[in-house]
LOPAPA-991226 format. One line per field, with one value per residue (C-alpha): residue number from 0; y, z, x. Coordinates in steps of 0.5 Angstrom, whole numbers, plus 500, padded with zeros to 3 digits. Layout:
residues N
nr <- (NUM / ...)
yy <- (Y / ...)
zz <- (Z / ...)
xx <- (X / ...)
This chain:
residues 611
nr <- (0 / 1 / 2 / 3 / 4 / 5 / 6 / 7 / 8 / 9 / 10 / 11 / 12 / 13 / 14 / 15 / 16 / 17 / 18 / 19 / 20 / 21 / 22 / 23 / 24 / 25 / 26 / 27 / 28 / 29 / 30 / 31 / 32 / 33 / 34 / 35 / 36 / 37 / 38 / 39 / 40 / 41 / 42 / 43 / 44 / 45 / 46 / 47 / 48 / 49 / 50 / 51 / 52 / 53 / 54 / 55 / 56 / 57 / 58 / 59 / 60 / 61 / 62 / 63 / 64 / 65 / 66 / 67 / 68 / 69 / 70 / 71 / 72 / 73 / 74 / 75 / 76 / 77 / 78 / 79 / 80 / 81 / 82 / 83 / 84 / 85 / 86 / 87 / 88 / 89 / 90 / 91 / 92 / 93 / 94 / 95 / 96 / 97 / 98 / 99 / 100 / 101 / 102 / 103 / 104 / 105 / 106 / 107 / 108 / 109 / 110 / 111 / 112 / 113 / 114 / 115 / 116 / 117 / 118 / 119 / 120 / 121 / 122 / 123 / 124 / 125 / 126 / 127 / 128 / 129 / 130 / 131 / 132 / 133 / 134 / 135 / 136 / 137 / 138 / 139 / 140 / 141 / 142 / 143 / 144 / 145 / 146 / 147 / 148 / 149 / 150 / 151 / 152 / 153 / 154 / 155 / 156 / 157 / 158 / 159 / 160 / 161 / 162 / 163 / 164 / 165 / 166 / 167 / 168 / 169 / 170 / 171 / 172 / 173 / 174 / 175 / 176 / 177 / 178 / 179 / 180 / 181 / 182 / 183 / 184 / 185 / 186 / 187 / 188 / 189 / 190 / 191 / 192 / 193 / 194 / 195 / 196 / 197 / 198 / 199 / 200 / 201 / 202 / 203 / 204 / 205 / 206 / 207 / 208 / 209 / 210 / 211 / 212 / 213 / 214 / 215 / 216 / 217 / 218 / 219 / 220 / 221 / 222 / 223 / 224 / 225 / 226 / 227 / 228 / 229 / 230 / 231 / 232 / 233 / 234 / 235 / 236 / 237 / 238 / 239 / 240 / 241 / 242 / 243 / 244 / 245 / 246 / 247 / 248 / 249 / 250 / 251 / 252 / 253 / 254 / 255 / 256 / 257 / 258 / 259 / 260 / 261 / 262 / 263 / 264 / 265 / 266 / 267 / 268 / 269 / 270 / 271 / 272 / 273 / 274 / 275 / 276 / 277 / 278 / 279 / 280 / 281 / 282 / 283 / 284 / 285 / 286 / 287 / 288 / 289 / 290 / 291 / 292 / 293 / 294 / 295 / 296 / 297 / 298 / 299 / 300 / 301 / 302 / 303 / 304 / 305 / 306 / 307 / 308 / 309 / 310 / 311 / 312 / 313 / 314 / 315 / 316 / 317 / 318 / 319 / 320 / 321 / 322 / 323 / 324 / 325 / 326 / 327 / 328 / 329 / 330 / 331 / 332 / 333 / 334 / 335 / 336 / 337 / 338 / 339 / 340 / 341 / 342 / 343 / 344 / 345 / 346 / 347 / 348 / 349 / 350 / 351 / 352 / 353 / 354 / 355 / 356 / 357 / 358 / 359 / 360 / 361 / 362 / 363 / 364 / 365 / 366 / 367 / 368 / 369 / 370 / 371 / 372 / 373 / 374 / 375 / 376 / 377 / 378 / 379 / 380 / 381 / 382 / 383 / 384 / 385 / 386 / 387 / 388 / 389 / 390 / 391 / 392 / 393 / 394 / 395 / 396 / 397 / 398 / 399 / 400 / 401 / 402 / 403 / 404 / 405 / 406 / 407 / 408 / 409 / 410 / 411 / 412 / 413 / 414 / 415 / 416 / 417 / 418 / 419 / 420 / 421 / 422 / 423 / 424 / 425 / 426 / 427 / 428 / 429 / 430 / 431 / 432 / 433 / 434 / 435 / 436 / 437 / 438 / 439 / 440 / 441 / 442 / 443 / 444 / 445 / 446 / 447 / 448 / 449 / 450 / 451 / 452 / 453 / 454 / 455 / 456 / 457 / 458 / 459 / 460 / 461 / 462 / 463 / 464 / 465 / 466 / 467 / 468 / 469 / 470 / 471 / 472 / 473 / 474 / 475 / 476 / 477 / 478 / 479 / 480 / 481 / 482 / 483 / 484 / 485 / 486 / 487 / 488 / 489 / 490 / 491 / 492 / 493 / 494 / 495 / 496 / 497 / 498 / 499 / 500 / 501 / 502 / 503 / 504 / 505 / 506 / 507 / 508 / 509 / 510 / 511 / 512 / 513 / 514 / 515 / 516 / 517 / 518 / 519 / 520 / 521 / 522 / 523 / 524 / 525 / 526 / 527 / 528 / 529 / 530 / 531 / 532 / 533 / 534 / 535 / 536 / 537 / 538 / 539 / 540 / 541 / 542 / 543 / 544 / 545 / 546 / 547 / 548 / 549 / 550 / 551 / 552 / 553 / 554 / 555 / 556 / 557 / 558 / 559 / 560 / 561 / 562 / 563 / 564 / 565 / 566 / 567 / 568 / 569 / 570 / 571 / 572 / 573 / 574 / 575 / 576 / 577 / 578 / 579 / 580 / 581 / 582 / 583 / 584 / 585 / 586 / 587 / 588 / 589 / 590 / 591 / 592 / 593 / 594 / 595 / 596 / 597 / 598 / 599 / 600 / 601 / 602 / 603 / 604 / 605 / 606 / 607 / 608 / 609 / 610)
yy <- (485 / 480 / 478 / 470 / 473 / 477 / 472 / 468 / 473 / 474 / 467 / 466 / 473 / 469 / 463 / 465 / 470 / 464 / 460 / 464 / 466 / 460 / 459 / 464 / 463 / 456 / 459 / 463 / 459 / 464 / 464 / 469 / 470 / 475 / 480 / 487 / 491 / 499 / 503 / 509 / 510 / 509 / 506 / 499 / 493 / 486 / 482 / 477 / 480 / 483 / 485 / 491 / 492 / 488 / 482 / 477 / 476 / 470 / 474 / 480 / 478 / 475 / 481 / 484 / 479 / 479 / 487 / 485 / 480 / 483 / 488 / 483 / 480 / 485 / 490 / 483 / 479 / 486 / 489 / 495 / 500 / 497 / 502 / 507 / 509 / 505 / 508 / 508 / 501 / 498 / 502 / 500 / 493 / 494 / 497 / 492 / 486 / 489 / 490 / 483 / 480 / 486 / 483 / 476 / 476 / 480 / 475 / 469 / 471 / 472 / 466 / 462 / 467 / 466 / 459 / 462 / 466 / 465 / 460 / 465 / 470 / 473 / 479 / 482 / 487 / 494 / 497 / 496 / 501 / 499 / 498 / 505 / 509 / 516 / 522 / 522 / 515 / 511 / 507 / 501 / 504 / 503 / 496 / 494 / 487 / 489 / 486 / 489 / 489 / 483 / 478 / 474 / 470 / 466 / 459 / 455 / 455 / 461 / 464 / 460 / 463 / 470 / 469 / 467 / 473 / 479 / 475 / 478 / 485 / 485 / 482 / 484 / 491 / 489 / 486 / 492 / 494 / 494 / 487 / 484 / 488 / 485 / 477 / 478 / 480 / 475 / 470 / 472 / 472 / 477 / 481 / 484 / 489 / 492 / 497 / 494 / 498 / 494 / 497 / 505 / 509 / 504 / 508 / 512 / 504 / 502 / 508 / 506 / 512 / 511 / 513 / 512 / 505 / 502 / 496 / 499 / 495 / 497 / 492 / 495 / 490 / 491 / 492 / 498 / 500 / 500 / 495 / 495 / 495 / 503 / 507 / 514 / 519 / 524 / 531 / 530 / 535 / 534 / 538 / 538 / 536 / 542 / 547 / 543 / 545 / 552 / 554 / 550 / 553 / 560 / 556 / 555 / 548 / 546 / 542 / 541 / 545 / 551 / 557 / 557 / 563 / 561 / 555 / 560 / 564 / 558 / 556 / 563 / 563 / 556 / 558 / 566 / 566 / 561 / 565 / 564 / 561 / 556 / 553 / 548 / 545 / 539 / 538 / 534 / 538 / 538 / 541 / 536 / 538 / 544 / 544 / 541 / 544 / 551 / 555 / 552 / 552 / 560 / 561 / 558 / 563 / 569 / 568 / 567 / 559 / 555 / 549 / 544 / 543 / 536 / 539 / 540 / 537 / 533 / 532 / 525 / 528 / 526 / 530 / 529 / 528 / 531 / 527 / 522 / 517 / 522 / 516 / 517 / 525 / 524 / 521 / 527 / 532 / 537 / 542 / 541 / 547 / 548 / 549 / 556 / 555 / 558 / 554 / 550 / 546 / 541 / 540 / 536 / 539 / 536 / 529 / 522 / 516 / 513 / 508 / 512 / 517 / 513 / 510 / 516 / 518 / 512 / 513 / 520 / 520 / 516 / 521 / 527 / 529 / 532 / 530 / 531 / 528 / 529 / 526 / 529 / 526 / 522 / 527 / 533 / 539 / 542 / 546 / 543 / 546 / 545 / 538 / 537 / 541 / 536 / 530 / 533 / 532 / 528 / 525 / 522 / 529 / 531 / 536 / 534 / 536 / 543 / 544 / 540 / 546 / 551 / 548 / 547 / 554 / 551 / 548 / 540 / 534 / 528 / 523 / 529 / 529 / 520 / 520 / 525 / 521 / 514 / 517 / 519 / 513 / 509 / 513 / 511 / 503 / 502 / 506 / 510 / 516 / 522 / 528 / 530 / 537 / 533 / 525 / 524 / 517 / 515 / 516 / 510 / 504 / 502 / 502 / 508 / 505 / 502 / 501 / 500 / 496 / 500 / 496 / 499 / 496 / 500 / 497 / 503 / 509 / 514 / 521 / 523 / 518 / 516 / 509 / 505 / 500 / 493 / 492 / 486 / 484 / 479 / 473 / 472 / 475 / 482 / 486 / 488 / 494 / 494 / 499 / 497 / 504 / 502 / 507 / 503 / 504 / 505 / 501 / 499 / 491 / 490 / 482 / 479 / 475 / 470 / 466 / 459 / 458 / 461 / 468 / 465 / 458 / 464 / 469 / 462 / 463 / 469 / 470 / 468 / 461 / 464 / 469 / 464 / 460 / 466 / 467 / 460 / 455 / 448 / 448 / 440 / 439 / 441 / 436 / 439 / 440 / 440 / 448 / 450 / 451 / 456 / 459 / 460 / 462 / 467 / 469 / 471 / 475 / 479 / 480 / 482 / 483 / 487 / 481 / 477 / 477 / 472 / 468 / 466 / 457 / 460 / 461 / 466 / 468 / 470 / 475 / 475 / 481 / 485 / 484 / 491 / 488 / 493 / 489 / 483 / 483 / 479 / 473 / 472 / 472 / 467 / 463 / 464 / 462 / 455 / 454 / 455 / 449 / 446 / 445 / 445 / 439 / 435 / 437 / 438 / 437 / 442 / 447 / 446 / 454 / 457 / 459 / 461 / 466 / 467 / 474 / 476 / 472 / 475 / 472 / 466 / 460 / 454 / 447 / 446 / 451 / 453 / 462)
zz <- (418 / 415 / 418 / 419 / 422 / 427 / 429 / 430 / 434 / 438 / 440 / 442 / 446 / 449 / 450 / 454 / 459 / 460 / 462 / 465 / 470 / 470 / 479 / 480 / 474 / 475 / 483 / 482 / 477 / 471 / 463 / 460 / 453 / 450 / 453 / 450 / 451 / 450 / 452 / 455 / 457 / 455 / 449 / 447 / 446 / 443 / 450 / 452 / 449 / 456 / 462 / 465 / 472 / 476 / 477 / 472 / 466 / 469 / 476 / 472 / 469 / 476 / 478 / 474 / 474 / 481 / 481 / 476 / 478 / 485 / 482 / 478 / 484 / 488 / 483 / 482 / 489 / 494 / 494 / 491 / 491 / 497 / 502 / 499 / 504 / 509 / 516 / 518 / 522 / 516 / 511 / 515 / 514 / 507 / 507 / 511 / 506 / 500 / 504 / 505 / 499 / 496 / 501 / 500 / 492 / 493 / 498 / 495 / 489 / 492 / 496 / 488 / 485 / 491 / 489 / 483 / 487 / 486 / 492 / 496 / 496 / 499 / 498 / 506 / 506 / 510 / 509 / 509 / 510 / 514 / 522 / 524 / 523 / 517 / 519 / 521 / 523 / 530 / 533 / 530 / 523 / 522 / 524 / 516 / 513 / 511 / 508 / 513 / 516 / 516 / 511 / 508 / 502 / 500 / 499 / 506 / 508 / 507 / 510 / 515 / 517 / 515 / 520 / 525 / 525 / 524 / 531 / 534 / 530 / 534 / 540 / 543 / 544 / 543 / 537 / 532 / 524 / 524 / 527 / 522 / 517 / 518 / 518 / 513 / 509 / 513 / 510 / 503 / 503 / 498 / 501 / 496 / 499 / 499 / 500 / 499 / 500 / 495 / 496 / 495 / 496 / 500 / 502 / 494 / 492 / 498 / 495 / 488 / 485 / 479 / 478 / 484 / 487 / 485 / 487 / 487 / 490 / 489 / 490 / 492 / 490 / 499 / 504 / 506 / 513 / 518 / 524 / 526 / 524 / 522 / 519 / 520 / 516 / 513 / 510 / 502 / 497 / 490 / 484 / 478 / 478 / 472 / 478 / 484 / 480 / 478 / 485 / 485 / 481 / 485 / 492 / 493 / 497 / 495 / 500 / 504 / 509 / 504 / 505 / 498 / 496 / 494 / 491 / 486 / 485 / 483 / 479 / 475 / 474 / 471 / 467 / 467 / 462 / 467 / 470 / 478 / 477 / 472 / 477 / 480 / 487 / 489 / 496 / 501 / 502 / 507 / 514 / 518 / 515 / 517 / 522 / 519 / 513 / 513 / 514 / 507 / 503 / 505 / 504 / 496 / 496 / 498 / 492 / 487 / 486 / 484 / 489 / 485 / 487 / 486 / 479 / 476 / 469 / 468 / 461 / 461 / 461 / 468 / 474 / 480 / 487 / 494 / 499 / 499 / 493 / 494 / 490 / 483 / 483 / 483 / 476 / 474 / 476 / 471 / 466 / 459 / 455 / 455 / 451 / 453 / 449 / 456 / 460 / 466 / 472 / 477 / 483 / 490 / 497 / 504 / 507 / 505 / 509 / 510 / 505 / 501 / 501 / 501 / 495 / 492 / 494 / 490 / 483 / 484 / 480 / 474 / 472 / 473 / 480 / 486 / 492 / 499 / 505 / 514 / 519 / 522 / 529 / 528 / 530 / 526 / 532 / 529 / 524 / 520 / 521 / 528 / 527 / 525 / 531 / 536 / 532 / 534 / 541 / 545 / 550 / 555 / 557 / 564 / 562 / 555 / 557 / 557 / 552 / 548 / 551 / 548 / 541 / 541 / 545 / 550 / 557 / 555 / 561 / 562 / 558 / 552 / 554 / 554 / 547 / 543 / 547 / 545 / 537 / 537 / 540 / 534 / 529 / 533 / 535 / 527 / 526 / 520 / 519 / 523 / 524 / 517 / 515 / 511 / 508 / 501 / 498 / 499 / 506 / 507 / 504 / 508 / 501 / 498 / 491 / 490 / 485 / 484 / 480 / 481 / 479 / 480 / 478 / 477 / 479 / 476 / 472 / 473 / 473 / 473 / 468 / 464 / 465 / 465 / 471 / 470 / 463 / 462 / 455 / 455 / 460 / 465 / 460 / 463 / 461 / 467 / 466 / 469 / 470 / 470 / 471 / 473 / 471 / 465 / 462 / 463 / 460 / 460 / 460 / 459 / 460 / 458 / 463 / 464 / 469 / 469 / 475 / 475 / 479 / 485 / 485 / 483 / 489 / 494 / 491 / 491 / 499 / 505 / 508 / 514 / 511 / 507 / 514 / 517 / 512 / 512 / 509 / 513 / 515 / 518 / 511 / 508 / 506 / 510 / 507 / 509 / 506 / 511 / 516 / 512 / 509 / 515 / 519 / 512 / 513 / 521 / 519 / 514 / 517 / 525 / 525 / 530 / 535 / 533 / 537 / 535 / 539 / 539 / 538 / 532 / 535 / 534 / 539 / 537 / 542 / 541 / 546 / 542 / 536 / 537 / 535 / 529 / 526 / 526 / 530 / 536 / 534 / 528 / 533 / 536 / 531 / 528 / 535 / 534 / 527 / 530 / 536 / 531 / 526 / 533 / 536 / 530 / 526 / 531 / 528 / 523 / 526 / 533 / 531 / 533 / 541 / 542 / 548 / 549 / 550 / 558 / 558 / 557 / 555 / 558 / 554 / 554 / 553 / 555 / 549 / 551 / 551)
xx <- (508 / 504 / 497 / 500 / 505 / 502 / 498 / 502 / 506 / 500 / 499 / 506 / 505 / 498 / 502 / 509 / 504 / 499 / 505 / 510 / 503 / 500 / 501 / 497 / 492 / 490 / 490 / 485 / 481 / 483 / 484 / 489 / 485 / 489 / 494 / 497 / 502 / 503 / 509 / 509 / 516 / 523 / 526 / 521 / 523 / 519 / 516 / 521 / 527 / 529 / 526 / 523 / 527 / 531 / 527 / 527 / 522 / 518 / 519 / 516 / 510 / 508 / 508 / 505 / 499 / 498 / 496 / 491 / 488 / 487 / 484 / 479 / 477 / 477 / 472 / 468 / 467 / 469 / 462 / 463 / 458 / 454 / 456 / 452 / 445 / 449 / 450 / 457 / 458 / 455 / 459 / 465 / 463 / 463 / 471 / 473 / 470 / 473 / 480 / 479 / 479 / 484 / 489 / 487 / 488 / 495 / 497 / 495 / 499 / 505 / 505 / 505 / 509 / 515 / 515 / 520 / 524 / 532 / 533 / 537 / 530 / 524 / 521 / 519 / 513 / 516 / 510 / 502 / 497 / 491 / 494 / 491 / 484 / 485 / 482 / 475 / 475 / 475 / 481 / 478 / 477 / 483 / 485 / 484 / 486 / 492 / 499 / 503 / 510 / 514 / 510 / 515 / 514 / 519 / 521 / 520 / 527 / 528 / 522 / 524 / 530 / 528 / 521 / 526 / 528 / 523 / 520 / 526 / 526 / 518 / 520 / 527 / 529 / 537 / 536 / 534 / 535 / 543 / 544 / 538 / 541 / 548 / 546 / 542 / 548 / 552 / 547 / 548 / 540 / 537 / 531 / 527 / 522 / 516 / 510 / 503 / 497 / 492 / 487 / 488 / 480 / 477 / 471 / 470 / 470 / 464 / 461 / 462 / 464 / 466 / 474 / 479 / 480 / 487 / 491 / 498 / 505 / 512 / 518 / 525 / 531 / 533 / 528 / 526 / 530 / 524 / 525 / 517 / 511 / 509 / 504 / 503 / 502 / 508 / 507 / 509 / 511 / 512 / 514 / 518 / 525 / 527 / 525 / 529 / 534 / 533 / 533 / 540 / 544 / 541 / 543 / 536 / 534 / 526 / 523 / 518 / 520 / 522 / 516 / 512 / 514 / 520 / 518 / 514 / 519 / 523 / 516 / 518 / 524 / 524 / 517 / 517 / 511 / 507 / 501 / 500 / 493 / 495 / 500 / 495 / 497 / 494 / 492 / 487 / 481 / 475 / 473 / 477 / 484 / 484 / 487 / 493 / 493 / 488 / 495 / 498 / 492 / 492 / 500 / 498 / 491 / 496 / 500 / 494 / 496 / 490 / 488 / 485 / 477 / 474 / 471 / 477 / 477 / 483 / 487 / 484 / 477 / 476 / 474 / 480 / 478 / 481 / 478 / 483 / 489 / 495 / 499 / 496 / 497 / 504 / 504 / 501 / 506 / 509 / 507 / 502 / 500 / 492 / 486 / 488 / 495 / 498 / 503 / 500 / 503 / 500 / 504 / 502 / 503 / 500 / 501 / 498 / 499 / 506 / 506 / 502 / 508 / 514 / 511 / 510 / 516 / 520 / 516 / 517 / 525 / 523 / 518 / 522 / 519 / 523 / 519 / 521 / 517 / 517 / 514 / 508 / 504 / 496 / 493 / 489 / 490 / 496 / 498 / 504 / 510 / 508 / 508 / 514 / 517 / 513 / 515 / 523 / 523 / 526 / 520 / 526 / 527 / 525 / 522 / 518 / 511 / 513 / 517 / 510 / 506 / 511 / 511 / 503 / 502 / 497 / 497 / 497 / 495 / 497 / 493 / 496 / 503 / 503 / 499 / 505 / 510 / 507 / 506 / 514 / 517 / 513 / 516 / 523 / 522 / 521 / 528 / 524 / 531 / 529 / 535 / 534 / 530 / 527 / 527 / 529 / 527 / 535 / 534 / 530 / 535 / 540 / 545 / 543 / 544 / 537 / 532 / 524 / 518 / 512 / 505 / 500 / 492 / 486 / 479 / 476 / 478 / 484 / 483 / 490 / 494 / 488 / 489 / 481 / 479 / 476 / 472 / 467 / 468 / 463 / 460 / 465 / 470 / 473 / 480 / 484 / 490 / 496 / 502 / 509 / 514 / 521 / 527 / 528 / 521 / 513 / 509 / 502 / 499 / 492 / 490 / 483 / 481 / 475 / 473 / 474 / 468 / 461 / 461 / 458 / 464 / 470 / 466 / 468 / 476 / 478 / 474 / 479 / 477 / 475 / 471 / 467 / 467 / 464 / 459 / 455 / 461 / 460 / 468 / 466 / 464 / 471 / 477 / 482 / 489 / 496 / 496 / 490 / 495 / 498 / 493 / 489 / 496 / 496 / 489 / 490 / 495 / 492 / 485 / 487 / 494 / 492 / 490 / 497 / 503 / 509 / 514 / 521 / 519 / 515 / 508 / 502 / 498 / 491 / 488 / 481 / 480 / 484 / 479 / 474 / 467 / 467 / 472 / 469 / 463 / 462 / 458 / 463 / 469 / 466 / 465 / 472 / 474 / 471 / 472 / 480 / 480 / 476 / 483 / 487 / 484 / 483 / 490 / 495 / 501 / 498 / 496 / 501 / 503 / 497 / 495 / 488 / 488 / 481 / 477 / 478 / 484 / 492 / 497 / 497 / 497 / 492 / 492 / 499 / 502 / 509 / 509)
């Protein structure tokens, strides 16, 4: 190709990019510099000759850039590295700061993408991760700022109407998945779902650890059946789809639930000139697992299976890690040949956070991989196949608390007995599938003929595909890289983008209003925008999900007694407190969806606010 024109290619590419993304560019205060585009997968195309997935190819590249510029934002403005030598109540702090602005900027992005949906669309989150505390973390640890269950973005018409109706999947015990799912069909309404965790390794990016730290969304073309918010954590397999199938023709089923040995002896028969110890098996690790996974990781050790330790050397050049990310190891799954020549395969086994695994499982078909999950309790006291006997019983039954201590093999009182009755009953209210052996990707799509667009966004490097996190160029200029894996193709986008604002103006931009009315911004100063109400309604969601609860006239009560300290500290509470009568009381039209239920009080509404 000649040089003139491939540069005028390349602007045309620039041009097409900058203005097909512009809502969420000229929100964010950013220049689309340049844009490069690398295929990884699948049969390439020249850009803009046909889309990626089902979306259309203005809705795609939204996409696209709203992971990218989370991911900008989030590596610029989200504090990281700050956690190191902190105690663990300033560390927390620190993780819930880059929560903040992760799910602030992914939000925004959707809210100015949503104004390009087909009329008769929304895209609704099925699933965030951030409602519940990980292992090792306290209760309140685990109320994160998060993009959870029912988020709708969509034009107001139509996210009026679908608000309308997730209040109810959250308040009436009659009205569950089957009735939403059947107006929603009757209304000729098309719900796009998604599974949001927009930031995954939040501690490694406190601590600022130099790979890990990634934005990732999949959107699906229907909406993940689960009828209430949830988060748990689930056990996960993963292995290469070319030994399902061997074990298939043997009358062998593979899954979670199937010993390990088999599953070597599948390995072997599909591979015989594979050496145990080059099958390497990736598994959180550390001492408060034990528990739940000592029993495996002694089951691989028996039959000389190598466990991946943290100073493995992956084909990148990168050392993998275990403490945490049980998403970005699935892309990794397969064989390779070594430097030793010899045939190697990486695997993955243990558990992850549900919508960790409900993303890995989604992705897991397009790059040849068969996985396969269960649901285990949120707890660390029991070994996993214990788990899932335990999730299995019927807590309506007379006599469920022996029946627990038969499974458990030890005597249990009656705080325990109500703990695993509630931690069932969650996992039921949200409709998530629960008769089956094991759960497969199908099972969590009401038409079983689903498709998905998995976008990941890295802050910072990725062991396992090798892709880089953000890149300062130069100035205010950085490159942030993005992946795109549909069933069509794989591709890999890197957009160069500069700041439009000096670094403390883009710092006010990308930070929630209320975090930065938090942090010293004079909110009697601010012109007050129509928007504002949105915008903060958006915010409450986002920071103290927890705290909110959703009435039928389309209220939201703010319950700052169910706000714990650690989330947001007493003074500032009492600071967000006024800074919402504030906008109560001198926009009253605006902001008439808001109750303000103080800390001491219960649901009685004030100031006259119908319930």
């Amino acid at each position: 190709m000649k040089p003139a024109v491939r540069k005028t290619r390349k602007r045309d590419l620039i041009a097409q990019w900058a203005f097909d993304t512009q809502p969420i560019l000229s929100r964010l205060r950013l220049w689309l510099e340049d844009v490069e585009v690398e295929w990884l997968g699948g049969e390439p195309s020249e850009e803009f000759t046909r889309q990626l997935s089902f979306l259309d190819g203005r809705m795609e590249r939204l996409m696209a850039m709203t992971a990218a510029v989370t991911s900008l934002g989030t590596q610029l403005f989200g504090r990281f590295g700050e956690g190191v030598g902190r105690d663990k109540q300033d560390l927390n702090r620190v993780k819930k700061d880059a929560d903040a602005i992760s799910a602030y900027a992914m939000s925004e992005s959707l809210w100015f993408a949503s104004r390009f949906l087909p009329e008769n669309h929304a895209i609704m989150v099925s699933m965030g991760e951030g409602l519940m505390p990980k292992s090792g973390e306290t209760q309140e640890m685990g109320s994160n700022p998060q993009l959870g269950f029912g988020r709708v973005y969509a034009r107001p018409q139509v996210a009026g109407w679908l608000d309308k109706r997730v209040t109810r999947l959250l308040n009436e015990d009659a009205y569950g998945w089957a009735e939403f799912w059947q107006e929603v069909k009757d209304s000729n309404i098309t719900i796009w779902g998604a599974a949001i965790d927009t930031l995954e390794n939040t501690t490694r990016f406190a601590l600022g650890e130099p790979t890990g730290p990634m934005t990732v969304m999949h959107l699906f073309n229907q909406p993940v059946q689960i009828a209430r918010p949830y988060e748990g954590y689930m056990g996960t397999l993963f292995i290469p789809k070319e030994v399902a199938a061997t074990a298939a023709d043997q009358s062998v089923m593979l899954d979670f639930c199937t010993p390990r040995v088999k599953l070597v002896e599948a390995i072997e028969a599909t591979y015989p000139e594979i050496k145990r110890q080059n099958i390497r098996v990736w598994t959180l690790r550390g001492k408060n697992r034990i528990g739940r996974l000592g029993k495996l990781w002694s089951e691989w050790g028996d039959l000389g299976v190598t466990l991946v330790d943290d100073d493995w050397i992956l084909p990148s050049g990168m050392e993998t890690f275990t403490e945490s990310g049980t998403y970005a190891p699935v892309y990794h799954v397969g064989t390779c040949f070594g430097e030793d020549r010899e045939i190697h395969m990486f695997i993955v086994d243990g558990y992850a956070a549900s919508a960790e695994a409900i993303q890995a499982l989604t992705v897991a078909p397009l790059l040849g991989v068969d996985g396969s999950v269960v649901v285990f309790t949120s707890t660390f006291s029991l070994p996993m196949d214990l788990e899932q006997e335990v999730m299995r019983l019927d807590t309506y039954a007379p006599d469920f608390a022996r029946r627990l201590e038969m499974v458990m093999g030890l005597e249990v009182d009656h705080d325990m007995v109500e703990e695993y009755k509630m931690m069932i009953r969650q996992h039921l209210d949200a409709g998530l599938p629960h008769s089956n052996r094991v759960l497969r990707a199908d099972d969590f799509f009401p038409e079983k003929r689903w498709d998905v667009l998995a976008i990941s966004g890295y802050m910072c490097p990725d062991p396992y595909s090798g892709l880089p996190g953000i890149e300062h160029v130069e100035d205010t200029t950085y490159q942030s890289t993005v992946r795109l894996t549909t069933p069509r193709g794989d591709k890999r986008i890197t957009f160069t983008l500069r700041l439009m604002e000096q670094p403390d103006v883009s710092r006010l931009v990308f930070n929630p209003l209320l975090t930065r009315f938090i942090y010293g911004e004079d909110f009697h100063r601010r012109p007050v925008k129509i928007s504002d109400s949105g915008r903060i309604r958006n915010e409450l969601q986002t920071l103290c999900s927890d705290a909110l609860e959703y009435r039928e006239n389309q209220t939201i009560e703010i319950h700052f007694g169910r706000i714990p300290p650690e989330v947001i500290a007493l003074q500032d509470q009492t600071l967000l407190e006024t800074v919402l009568r504030w906008y109560k009381e001198h926009h009253p039209l605006w902001f008439h969806w808001l109750v303000i239920v103080p800390r001491g009080k219960n649901s009685a509404p004030e100031n006259g606010d119908p319930k």
